[in-house]
Every structure is written in C-alpha cells, then in structure tokens.
MARLO-531669 format. One record per atom (N, C-alpha, C): residue number from 1; residue in one letter; atom name; z, x, y. Coordinates in steps of 0.2 Angstrom, whole numbers, plus 2048, in hexadecimal, padded with zeros to 3 digits. Example, Ala and Ser with C-alpha at 12.3 -4.5 7.8 and 13.67 -1.06 7.14 Angstrom:
2
<guse pos="1" code="A" site="N" w="827" u="842" v="7E4"/>
<guse pos="1" code="A" site="CA" w="827" u="83E" v="7EA"/>
<guse pos="1" code="A" site="C" w="827" u="842" v="7F0"/>
<guse pos="2" code="S" site="N" w="823" u="840" v="7F5"/>
<guse pos="2" code="S" site="CA" w="824" u="844" v="7FB"/>
<guse pos="2" code="S" site="C" w="827" u="840" v="800"/>
end
This chain:
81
<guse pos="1" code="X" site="N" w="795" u="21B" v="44D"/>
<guse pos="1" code="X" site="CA" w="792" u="216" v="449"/>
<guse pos="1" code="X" site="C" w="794" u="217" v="442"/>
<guse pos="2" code="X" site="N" w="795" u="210" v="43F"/>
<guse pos="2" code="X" site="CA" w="799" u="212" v="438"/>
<guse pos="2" code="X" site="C" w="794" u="20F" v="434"/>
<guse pos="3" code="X" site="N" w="792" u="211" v="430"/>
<guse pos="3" code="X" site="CA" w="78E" u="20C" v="42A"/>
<guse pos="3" code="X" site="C" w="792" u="20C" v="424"/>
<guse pos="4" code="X" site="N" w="791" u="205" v="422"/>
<guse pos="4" code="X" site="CA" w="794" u="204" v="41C"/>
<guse pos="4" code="X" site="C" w="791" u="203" v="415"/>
<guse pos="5" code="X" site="N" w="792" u="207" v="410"/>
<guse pos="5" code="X" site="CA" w="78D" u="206" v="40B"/>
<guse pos="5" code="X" site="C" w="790" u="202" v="407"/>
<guse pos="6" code="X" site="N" w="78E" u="1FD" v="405"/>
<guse pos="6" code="X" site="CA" w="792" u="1F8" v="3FD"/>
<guse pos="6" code="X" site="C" w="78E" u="1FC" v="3F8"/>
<guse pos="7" code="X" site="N" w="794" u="1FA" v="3F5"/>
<guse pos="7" code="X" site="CA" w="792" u="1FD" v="3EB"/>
<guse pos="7" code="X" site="C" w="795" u="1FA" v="3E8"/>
<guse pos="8" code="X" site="N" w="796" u="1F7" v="3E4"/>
<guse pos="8" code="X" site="CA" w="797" u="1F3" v="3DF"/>
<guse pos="8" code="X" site="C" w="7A1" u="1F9" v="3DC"/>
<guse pos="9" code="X" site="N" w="7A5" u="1F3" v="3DF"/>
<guse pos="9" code="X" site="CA" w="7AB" u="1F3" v="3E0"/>
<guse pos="9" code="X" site="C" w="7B0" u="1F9" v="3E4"/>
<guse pos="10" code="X" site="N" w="7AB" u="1FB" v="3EA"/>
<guse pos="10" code="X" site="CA" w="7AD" u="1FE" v="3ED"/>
<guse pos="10" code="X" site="C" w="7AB" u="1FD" v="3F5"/>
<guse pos="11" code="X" site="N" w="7AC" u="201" v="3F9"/>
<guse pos="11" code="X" site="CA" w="7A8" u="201" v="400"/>
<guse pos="11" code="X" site="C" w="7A8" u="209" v="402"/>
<guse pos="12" code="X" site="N" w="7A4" u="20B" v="404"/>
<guse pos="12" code="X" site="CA" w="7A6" u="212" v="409"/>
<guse pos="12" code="X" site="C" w="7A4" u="211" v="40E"/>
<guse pos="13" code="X" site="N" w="7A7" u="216" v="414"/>
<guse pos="13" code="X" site="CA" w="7A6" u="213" v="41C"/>
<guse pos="13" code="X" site="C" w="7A3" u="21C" v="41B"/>
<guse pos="14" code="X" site="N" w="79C" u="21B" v="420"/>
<guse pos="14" code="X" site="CA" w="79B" u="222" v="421"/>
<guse pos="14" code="X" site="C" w="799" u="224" v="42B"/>
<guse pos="15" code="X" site="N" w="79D" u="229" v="42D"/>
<guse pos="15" code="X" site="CA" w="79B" u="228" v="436"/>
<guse pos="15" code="X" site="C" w="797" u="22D" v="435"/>
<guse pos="16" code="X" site="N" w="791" u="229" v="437"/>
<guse pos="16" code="X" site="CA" w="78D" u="230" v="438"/>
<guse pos="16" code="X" site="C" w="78C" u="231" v="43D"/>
<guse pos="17" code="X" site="N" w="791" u="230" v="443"/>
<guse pos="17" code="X" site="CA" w="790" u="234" v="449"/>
<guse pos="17" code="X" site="C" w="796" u="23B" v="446"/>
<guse pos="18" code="X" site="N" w="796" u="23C" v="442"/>
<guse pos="18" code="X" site="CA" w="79C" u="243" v="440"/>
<guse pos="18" code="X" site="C" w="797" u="247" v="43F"/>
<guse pos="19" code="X" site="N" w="79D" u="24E" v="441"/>
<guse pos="19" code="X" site="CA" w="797" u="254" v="440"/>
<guse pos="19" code="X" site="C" w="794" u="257" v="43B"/>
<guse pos="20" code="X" site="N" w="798" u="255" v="437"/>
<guse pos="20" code="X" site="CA" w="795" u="257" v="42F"/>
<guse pos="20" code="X" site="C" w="791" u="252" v="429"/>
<guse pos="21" code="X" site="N" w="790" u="24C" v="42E"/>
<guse pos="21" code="X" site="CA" w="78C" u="247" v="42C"/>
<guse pos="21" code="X" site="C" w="785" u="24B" v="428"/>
<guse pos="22" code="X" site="N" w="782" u="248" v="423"/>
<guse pos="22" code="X" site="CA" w="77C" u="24C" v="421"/>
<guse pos="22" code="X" site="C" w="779" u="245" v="41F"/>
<guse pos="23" code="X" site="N" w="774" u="242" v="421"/>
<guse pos="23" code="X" site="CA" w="76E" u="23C" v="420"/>
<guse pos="23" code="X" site="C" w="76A" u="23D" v="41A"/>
<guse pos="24" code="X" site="N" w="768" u="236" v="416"/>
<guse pos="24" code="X" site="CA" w="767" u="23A" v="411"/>
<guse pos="24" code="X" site="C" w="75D" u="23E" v="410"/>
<guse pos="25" code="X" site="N" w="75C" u="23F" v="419"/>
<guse pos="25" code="X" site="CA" w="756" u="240" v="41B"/>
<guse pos="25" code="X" site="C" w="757" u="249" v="41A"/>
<guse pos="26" code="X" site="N" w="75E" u="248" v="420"/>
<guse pos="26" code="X" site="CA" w="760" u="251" v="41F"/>
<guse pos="26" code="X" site="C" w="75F" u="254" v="419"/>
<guse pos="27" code="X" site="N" w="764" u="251" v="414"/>
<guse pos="27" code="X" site="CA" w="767" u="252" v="40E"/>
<guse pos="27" code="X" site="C" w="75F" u="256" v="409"/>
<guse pos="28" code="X" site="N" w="75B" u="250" v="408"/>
<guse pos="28" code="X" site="CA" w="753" u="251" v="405"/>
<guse pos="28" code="X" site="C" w="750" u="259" v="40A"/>
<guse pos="29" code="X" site="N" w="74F" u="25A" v="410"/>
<guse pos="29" code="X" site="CA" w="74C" u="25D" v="415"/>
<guse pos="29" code="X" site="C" w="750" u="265" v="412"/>
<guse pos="30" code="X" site="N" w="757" u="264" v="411"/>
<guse pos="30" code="X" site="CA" w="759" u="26A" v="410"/>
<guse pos="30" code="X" site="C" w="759" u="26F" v="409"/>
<guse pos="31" code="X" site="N" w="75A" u="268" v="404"/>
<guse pos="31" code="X" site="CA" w="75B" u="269" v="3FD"/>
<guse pos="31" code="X" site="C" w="753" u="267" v="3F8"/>
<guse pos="32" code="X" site="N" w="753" u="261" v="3F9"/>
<guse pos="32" code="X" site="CA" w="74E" u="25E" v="3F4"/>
<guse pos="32" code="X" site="C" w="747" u="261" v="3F6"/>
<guse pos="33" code="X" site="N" w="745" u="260" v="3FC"/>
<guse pos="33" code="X" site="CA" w="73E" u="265" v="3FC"/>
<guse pos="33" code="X" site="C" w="73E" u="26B" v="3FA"/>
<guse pos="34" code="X" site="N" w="743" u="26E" v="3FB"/>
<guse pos="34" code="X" site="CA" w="741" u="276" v="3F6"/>
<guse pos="34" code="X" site="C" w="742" u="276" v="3ED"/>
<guse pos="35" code="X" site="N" w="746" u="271" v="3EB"/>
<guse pos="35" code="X" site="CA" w="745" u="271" v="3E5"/>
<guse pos="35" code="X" site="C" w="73E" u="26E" v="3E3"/>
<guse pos="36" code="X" site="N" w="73C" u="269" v="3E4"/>
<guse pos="36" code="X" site="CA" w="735" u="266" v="3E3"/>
<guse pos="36" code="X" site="C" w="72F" u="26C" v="3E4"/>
<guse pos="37" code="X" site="N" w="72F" u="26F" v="3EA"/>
<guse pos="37" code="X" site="CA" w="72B" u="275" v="3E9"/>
<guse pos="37" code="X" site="C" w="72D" u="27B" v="3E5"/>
<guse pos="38" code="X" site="N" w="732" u="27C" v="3E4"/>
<guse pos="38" code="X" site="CA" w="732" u="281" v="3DE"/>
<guse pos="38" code="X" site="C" w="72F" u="27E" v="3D7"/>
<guse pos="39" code="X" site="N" w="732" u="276" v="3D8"/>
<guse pos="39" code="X" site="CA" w="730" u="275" v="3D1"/>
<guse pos="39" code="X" site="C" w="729" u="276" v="3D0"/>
<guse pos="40" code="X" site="N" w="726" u="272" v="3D5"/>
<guse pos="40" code="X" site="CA" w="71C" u="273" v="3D5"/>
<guse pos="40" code="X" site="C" w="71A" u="27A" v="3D7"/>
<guse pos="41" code="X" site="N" w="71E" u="27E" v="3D7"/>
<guse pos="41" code="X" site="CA" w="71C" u="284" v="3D7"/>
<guse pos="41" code="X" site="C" w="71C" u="289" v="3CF"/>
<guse pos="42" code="X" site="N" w="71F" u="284" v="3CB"/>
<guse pos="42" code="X" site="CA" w="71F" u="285" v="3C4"/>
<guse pos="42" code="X" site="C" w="727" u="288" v="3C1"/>
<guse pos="43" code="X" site="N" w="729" u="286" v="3C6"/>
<guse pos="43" code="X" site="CA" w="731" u="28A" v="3C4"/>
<guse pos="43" code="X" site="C" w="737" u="285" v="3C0"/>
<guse pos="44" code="X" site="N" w="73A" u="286" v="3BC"/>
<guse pos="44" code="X" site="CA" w="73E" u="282" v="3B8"/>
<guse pos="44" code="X" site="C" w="745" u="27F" v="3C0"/>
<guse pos="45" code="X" site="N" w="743" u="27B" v="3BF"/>
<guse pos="45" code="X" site="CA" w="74A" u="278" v="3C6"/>
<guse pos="45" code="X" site="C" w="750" u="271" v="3C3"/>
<guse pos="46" code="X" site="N" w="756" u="272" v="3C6"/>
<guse pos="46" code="X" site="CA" w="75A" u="26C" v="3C3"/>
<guse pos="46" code="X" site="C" w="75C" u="26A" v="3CA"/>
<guse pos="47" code="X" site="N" w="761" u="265" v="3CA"/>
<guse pos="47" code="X" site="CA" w="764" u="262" v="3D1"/>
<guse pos="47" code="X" site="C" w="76A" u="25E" v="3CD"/>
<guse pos="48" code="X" site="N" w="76E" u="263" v="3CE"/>
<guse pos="48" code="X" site="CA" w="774" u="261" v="3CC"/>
<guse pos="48" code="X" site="C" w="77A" u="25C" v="3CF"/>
<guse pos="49" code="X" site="N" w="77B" u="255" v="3D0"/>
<guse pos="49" code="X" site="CA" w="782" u="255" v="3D3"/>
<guse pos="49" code="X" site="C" w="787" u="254" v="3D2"/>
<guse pos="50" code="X" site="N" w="78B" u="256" v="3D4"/>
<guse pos="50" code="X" site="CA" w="792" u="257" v="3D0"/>
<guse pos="50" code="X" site="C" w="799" u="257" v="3D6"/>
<guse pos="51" code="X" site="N" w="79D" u="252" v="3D5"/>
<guse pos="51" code="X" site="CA" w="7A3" u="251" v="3D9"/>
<guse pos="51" code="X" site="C" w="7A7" u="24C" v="3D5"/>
<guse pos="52" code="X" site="N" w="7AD" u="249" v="3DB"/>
<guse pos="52" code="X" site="CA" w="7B2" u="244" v="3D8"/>
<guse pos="52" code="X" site="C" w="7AD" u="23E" v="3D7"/>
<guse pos="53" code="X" site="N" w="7B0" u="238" v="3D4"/>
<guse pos="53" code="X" site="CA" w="7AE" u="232" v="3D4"/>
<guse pos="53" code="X" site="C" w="7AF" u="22F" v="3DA"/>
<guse pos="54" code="X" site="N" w="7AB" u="22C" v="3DC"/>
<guse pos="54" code="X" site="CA" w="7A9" u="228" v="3E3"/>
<guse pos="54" code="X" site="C" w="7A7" u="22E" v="3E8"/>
<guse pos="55" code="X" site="N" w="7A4" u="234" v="3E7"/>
<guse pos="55" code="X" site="CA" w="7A4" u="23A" v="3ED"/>
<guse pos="55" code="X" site="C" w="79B" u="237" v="3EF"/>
<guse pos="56" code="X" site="N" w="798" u="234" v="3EC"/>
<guse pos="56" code="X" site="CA" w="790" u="231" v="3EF"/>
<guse pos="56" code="X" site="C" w="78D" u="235" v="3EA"/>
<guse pos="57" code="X" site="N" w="78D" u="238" v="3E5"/>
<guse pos="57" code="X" site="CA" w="788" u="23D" v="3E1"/>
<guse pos="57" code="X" site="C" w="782" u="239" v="3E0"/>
<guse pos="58" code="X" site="N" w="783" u="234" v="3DC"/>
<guse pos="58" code="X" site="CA" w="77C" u="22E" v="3DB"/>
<guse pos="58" code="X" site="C" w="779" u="22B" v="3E2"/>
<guse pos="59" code="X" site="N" w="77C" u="22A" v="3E8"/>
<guse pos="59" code="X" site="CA" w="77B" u="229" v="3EE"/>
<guse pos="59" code="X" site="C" w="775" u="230" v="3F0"/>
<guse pos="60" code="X" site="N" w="779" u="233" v="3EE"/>
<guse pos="60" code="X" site="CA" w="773" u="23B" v="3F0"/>
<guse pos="60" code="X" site="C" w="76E" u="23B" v="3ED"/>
<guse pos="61" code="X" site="N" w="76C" u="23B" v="3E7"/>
<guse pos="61" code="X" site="CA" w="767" u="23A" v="3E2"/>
<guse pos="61" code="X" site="C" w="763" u="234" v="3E2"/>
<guse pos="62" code="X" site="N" w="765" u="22E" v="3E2"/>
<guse pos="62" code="X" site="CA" w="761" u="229" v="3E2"/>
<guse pos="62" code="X" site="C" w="761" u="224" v="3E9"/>
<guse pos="63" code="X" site="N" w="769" u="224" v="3ED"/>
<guse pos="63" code="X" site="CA" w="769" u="221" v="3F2"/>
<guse pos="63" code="X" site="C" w="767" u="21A" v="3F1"/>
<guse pos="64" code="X" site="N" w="768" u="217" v="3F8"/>
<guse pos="64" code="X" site="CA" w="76D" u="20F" v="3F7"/>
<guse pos="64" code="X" site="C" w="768" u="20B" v="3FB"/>
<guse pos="65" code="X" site="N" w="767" u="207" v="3F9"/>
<guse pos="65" code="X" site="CA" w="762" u="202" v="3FF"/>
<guse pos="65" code="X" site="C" w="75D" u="206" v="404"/>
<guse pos="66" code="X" site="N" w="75E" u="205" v="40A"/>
<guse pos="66" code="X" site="CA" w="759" u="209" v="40D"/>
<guse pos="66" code="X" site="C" w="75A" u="212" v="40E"/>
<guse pos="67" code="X" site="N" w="75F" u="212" v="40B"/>
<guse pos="67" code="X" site="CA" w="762" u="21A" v="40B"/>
<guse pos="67" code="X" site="C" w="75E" u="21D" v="405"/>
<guse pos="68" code="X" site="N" w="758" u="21E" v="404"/>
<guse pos="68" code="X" site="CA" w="753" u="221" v="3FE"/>
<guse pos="68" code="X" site="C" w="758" u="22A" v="3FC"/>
<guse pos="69" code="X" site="N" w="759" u="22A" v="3F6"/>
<guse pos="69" code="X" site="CA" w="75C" u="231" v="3F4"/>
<guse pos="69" code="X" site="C" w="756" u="237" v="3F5"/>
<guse pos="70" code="X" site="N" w="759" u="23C" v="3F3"/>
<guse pos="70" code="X" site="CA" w="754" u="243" v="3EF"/>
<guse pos="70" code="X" site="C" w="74F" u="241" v="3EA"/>
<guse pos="71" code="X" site="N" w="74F" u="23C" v="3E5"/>
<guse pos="71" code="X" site="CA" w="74C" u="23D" v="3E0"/>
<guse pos="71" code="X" site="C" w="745" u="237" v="3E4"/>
<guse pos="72" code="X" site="N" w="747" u="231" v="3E6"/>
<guse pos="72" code="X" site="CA" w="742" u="22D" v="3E9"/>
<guse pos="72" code="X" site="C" w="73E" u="230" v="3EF"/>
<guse pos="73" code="X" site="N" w="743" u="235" v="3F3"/>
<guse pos="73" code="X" site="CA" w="73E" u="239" v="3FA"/>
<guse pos="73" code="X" site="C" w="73A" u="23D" v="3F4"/>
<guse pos="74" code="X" site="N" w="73C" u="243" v="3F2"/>
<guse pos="74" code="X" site="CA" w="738" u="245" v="3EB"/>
<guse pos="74" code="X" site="C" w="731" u="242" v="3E9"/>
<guse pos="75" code="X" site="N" w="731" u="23C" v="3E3"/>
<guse pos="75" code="X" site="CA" w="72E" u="23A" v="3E3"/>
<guse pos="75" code="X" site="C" w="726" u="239" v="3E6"/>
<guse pos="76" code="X" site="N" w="72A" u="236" v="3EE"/>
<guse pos="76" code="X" site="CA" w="726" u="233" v="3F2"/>
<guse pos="76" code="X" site="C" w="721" u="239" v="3F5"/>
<guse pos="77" code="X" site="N" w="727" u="23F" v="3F6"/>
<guse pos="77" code="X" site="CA" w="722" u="245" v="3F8"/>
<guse pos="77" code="X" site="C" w="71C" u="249" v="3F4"/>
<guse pos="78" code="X" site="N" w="720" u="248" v="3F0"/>
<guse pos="78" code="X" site="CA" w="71B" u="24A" v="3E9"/>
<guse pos="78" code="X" site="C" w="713" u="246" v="3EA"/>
<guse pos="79" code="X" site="N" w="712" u="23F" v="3E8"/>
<guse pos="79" code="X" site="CA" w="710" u="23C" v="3EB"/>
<guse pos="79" code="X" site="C" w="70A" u="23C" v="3F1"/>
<guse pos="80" code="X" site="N" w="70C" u="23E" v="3F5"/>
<guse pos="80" code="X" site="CA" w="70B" u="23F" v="3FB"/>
<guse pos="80" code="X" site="C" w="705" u="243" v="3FC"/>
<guse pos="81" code="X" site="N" w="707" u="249" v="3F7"/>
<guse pos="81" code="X" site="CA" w="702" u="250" v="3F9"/>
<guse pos="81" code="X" site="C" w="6FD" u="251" v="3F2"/>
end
C-alpha cells in the first residue's frame, strides 16, 4: 500500500508495507513517550530534528492531517493522566 502525503508543492509516496516503514504511532511509542516522562519527571528534555530538506522532520514533530506528530501525541498524553 502506498500513501500519499500532499504538502504544499511537493508529494511524497510512502510504502508502508517496507520493512523499515516507522508509523507515526511507532515513532511517539519509541521516542516521544520517554521524553515526555523524563520531562514530568523533572528533567530538562529537548527533541531535536535535524535532516535534509523534504526528509519529513516537521511531519515527525507536528505531522500531517490524520497522521498526529510527537508533539500533538505528547500533548494529548499529557492530558490524559
């Protein structure tokens, strides 16, 4: 299956039947929940991203229509408890 993400003057095709495909459900699960809890556990925390131009950085962090990033799961989890 291939999803297509539009973004203002570009396209990316992404197959997430590949094996290194990462959701951006995975992505929070592995990274963003343990910053959030180090943060609320009082610890200074950043979330850095850093790549080329068009590699998805702002798609990881805020994420695109129904695709929610790290900061919006964040949020919500936060929230939550």
């Amino acid at each position: 299956m291939t999803t297509r993400c539009e973004h203002p003057g570009r396209r990316v095709a992404v197959e997430r039947d590949h094996p290194e495909y990462a959701s951006q459900d995975i992505v929070y699960d592995k990274l963003g929940k343990s910053v959030l809890e180090n943060a609320m556990a009082g610890y200074n925390v950043s979330l850095f991203a850093y790549g080329q131009t068009g590699a998805g950085k702002s798609y990881s962090i805020m994420g695109y229509g129904p695709d929610r990033g790290i900061v919006p799961m964040a949020c919500d989890h936060r929230s939550d408890e």
